[in-house]
N, C-alpha and C positions, 0 to 999 in steps of 0.2 A: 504494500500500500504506500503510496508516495504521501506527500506533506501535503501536496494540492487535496487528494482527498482527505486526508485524515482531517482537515481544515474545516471540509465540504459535512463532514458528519457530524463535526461538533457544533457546527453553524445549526444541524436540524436536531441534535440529541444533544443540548449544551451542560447535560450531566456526565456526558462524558468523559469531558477535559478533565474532570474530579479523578473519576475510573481510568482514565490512563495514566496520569499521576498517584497511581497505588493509595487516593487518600478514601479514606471510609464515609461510605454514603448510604443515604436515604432512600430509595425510590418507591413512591406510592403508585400503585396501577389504578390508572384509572380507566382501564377496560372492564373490572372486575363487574362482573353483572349479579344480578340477583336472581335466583334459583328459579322463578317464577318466568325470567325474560330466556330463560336459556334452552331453544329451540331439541338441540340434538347435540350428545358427544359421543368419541369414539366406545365408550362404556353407558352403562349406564346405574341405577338401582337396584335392578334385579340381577344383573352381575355383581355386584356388590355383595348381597343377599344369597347367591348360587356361591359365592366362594367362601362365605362364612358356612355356609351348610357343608361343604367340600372338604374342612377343614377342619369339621367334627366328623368326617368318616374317615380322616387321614390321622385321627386322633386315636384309636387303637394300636395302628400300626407306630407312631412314635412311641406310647406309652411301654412298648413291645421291646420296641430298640435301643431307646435311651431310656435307662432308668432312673436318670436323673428326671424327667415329667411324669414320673408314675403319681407324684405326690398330685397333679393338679387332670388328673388322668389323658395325659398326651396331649394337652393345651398349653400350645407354646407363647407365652402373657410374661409380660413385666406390670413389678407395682408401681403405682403414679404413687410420688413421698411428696408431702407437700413440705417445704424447705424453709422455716422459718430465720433456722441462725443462720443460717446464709444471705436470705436477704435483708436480717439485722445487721450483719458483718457487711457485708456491702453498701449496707446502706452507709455506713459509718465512715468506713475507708474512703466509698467515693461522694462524700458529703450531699448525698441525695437521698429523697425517699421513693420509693415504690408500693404505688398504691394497688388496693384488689393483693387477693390469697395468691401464691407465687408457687408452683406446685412443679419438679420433676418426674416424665415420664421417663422409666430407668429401663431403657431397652439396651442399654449397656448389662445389662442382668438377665438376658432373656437366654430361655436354657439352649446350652448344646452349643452354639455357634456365639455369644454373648454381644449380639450389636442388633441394628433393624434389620442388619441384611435375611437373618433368621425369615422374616415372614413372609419378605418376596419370594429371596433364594428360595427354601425349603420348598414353596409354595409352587412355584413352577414347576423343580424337578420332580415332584411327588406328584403334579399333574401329569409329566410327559412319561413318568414311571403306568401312570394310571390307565392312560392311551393304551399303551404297548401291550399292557394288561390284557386288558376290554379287545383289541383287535387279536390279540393271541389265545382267546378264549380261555384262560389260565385265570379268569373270576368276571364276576358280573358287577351291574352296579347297584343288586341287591345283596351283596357277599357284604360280609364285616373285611374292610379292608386290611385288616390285621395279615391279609395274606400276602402282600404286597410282600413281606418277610419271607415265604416260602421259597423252597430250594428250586424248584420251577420256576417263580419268578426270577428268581437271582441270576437263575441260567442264561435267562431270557436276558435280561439288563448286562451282563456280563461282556453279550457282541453289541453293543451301541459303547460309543465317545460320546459322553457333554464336553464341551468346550465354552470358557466363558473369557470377557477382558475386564481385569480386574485393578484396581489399584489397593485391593488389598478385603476389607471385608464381603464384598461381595463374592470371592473366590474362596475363602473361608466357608459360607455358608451352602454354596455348589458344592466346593470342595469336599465338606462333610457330610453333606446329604446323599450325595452321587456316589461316595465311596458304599455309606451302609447301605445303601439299594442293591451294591452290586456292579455296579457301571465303572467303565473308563472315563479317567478325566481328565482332560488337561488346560492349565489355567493359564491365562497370558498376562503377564503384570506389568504394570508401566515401572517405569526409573524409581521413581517416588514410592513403591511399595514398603512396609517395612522389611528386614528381613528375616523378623521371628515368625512375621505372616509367611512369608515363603519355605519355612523348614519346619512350620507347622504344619502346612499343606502337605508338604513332600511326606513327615510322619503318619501321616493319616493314609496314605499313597495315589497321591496327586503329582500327577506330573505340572511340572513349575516350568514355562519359557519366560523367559527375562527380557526387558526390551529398551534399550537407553532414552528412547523415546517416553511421549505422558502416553495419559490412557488413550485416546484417542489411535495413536498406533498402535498400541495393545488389541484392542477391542478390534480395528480393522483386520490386524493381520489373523487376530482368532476366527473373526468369522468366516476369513478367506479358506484357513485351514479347514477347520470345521467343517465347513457347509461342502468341503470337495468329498467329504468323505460320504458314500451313501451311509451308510448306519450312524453320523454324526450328527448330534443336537447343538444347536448354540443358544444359549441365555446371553440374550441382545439385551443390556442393559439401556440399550438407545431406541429402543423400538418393543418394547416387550409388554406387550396385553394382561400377561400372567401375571410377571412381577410387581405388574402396576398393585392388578386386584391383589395379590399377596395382602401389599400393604395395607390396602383402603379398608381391610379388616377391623384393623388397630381402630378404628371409630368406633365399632359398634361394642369391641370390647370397653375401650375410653367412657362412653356412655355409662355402662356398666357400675364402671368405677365412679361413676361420678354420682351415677343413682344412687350407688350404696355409704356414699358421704353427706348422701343429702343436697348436694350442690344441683339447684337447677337453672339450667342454661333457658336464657331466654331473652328478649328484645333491649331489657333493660338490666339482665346480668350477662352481657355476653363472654365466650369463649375466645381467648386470645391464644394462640398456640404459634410456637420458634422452633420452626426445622434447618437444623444445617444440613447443605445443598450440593452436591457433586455433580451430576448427569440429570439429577431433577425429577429421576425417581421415584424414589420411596417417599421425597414428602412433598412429591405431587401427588402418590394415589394417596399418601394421607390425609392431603388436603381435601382429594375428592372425597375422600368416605366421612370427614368431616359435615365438608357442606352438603351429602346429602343424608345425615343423620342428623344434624343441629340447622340446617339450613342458612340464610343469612344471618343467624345470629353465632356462626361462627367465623372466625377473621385469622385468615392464616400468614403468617410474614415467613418466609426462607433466610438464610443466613450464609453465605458464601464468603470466604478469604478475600481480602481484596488484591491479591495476585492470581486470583483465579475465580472471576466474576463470572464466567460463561452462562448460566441462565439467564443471570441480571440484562448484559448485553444481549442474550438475543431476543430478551423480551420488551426491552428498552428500545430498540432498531426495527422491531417487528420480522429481523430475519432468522428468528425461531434458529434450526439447527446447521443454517445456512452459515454461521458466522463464528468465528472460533475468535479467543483471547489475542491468541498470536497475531491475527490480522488488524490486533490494534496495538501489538508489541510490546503486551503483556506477557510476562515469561511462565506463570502459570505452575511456580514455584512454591509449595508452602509445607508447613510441619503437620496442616490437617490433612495427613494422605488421602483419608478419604471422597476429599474435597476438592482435591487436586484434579479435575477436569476443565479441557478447553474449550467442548462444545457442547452445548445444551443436547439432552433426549427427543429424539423428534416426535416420540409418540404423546410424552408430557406436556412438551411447552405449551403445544397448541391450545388442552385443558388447564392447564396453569392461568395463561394469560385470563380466561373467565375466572378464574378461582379463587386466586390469591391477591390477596390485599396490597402483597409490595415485601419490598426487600429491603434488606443494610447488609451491608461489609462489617466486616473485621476485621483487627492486623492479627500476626498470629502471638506477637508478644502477649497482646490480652486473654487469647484461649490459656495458654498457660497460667496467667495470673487468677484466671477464674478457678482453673484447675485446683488449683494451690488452694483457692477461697473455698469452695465448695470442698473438697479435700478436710480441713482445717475445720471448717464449720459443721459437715453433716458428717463428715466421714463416709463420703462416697466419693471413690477416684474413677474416672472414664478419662476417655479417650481426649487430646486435644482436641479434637473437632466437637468431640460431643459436647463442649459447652457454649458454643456460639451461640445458644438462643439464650443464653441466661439473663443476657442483658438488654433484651426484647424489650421488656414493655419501658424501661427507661427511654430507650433509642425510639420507640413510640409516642411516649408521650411529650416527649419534645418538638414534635409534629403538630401538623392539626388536625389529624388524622381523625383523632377521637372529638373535638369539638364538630365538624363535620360529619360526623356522624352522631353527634347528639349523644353520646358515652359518658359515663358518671366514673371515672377512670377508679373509683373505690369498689366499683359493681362489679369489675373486672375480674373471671378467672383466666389466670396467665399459667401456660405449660411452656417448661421450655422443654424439648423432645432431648434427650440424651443416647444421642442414636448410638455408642459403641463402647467397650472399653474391657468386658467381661473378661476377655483373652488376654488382655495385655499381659506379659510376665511384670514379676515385679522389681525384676531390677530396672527394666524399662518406666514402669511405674513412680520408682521413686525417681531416676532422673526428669522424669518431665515435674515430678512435685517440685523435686530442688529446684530448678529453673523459675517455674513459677515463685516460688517464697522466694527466691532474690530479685524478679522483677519487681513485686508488692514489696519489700523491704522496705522503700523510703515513703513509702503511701502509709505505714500501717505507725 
């Protein structure tokens, strides 16, 4: 891209010149429609609905394999902790208050695979296991799917390849599920992955390709491989129908938990929920399962690195998965691996753009210092990425977002999603604490 245009972009998207200068921004959508105006998406309700019922007959068979979900009988759930000294401690540190109940949803804690990827991952390949089933007459779709474990199936799963492009917990969750089904697998990881995720994978026995490039090449050249193979499967984290519904689960269970708190979600207590954002994924379908289980009165924000803004931009440009970081010479570099994508999901954005209320950056020194806070205060460590929503409804209510929508900012329940961290080892673990406590050192 020459200087002439980069000039030409910022002249029509003059948010940008913030976003190519790495500094941390705001963007409210103001395409977001209300449920009521919203003609057709590529999903809808009753897919929503058919994948939470999917996921109570794929709830035998995990109960089966992992013993660790026997306790909640193969219902793979994290708990929402509502995090009060955290946002006392925060509030103090960064001499602000946060108004409205401030609650983590701890999918950093979700069994077997310990991040979100659990609901997509899992969730597709135990569909494409399910297929293969049903077309090989080896059970039906009135069988307890518990059999999905039998040495028939496993034979069967044993000639198929999955293939996925990962920057790290997405390959994790393939990786583990595709193993105990019985399947080949092999994961293609960008530069940025960690490399306890990659000899995890490999323990489990996953084959690992490496790629000095980000996910973007990763993900290409898996699906290249992949898809040449007749018996190969690819989990298209950029295009993927399954993964999406995986997620958009996570609503109906949310709901759940929030009935059983008492908390009701409604016009004048609405739902504020902060996903941090990689390919646009998982909290795009959780934004879908959101608003259509709480409807307009749920207000979704995403969270993205600001060296690696790619939803933001393609939803800010309108050119969806047409436009990568790089092409505005962002390097697309950060500590949130997870996050680390250059170009938005084509099958998300388009549902995104109706969806979600808007976005902010982050640097990544503050994931870490959050780390540390929340760390310190609840005693729950995750992943650096997974605290990027923490500081949501702050970075919101310094908007006008909420006066514009007529919001009692005290009516407010705020989730920030804690999309990973279960897996981390813990020497790993405490280096990102220390880092964290010596950036807060002079704040605290």
């Amino acid at each position: 891209m020459s200087y002439t245009d980069l000039d030409k972009w910022i002249k029509e998207y003059p948010l940008l010149e913030k976003i190519i200068n790495l500094q941390t921004v705001v963007w409210i959508n103001e395409s977001r429609a209300k449920m009521n105006e919203i003609n057709s998406l590529p999903v809808n309700k009753n897919d929503l609905h058919d994948a939470e019922k999917l996921w109570q007959k794929f709830a035998p068979y995990l109960s089966k394999v992992f013993p660790e979900t026997k306790s909640t009988n193969g219902i793979i759930e994290s708990p929402l902790k509502e995090i009060m000294h955290f946002k006392k401690l925060y509030s103090e540190v960064e001499k602000t208050k946060i108004e409205g109940r401030l609650f983590l949803k701890c999918d950093n804690e979700l069994p077997v695979a310990g991040s979100i990827k659990a609901r997509g991952g899992f969730y597709e390949v135990l569909h494409f296991a399910l297929q293969l089933a049903l077309e090989n007459n080896l059970l039906n779709k009135d069988d307890n799917y518990e059999k999905l474990a039998d040495e028939k199936c496993k034979a069967l799963f044993e000639q198929y390849t999955i293939g996925v492009g990962s920057t790290g917990n997405l390959g994790l969750s393939i990786g583990i599920m595709s193993k105990k089904l019985g399947f080949k697998v092999c994961v293609y990881m960008s530069a940025d992955a960690k490399e306890w995720k990659k000899n995890l994978l490999r323990s489990k026995g996953a084959i690992v390709k490496k790629f000095s490039g980000d996910f973007s090449e990763a993900i290409d050249a898996g699906r290249r491989i992949t898809l040449a193979d007749p018996k190969g499967y690819f989990v298209d984290d950029e295009n993927s129908k399954y993964l999406y519904l995986g997620y958009s689960v996570a609503a109906i269970r949310l709901k759940k938990q929030l009935d059983e708190l008492k908390i009701n979600i409604n016009a004048t207590h609405p739902l504020f929920v902060y996903s941090p954002c990689g390919v646009g994924g998982s909290p795009g379908g959780i934004a879908f399962g959101l608003r259509q289980v709480f409807g307009d009165n749920a207000h979704c924000f995403f969270v993205e690195p600001t060296h690696s803004p790619s939803v933001l931009i393609g939803l800010l440009t309108n050119r969806m998965q047409k436009i990568s970081v790089h092409d505005f010479g962002i390097d697309n570099i950060t500590d949130a691996d997870g996050l680390a994508v250059g170009r938005p999901s084509a099958f998300a954005s388009s549902i995104s753009k109706l969806l979600i209320s808007g976005i902010y950056t982050i640097e990544d020194n503050e994931l870490f210092g959050l780390l540390y806070l929340l760390g310190k205060s609840e005693n729950i460590f995750v992943e650096p990425s997974a605290t990027a929503g923490l500081i949501g409804a702050k970075i919101i209510a310094q908007t006008n977002y909420l006066q514009k929508h007529h919001i009692n900012s005290a009516n407010i329940t705020h989730i920030a999603w804690a999309t990973g961290g279960g897996l981390v080892p813990e020497n790993e673990m405490n280096d990102f604490y220390t880092k964290g406590e010596k950036l807060f050192a002079h704040k605290e």
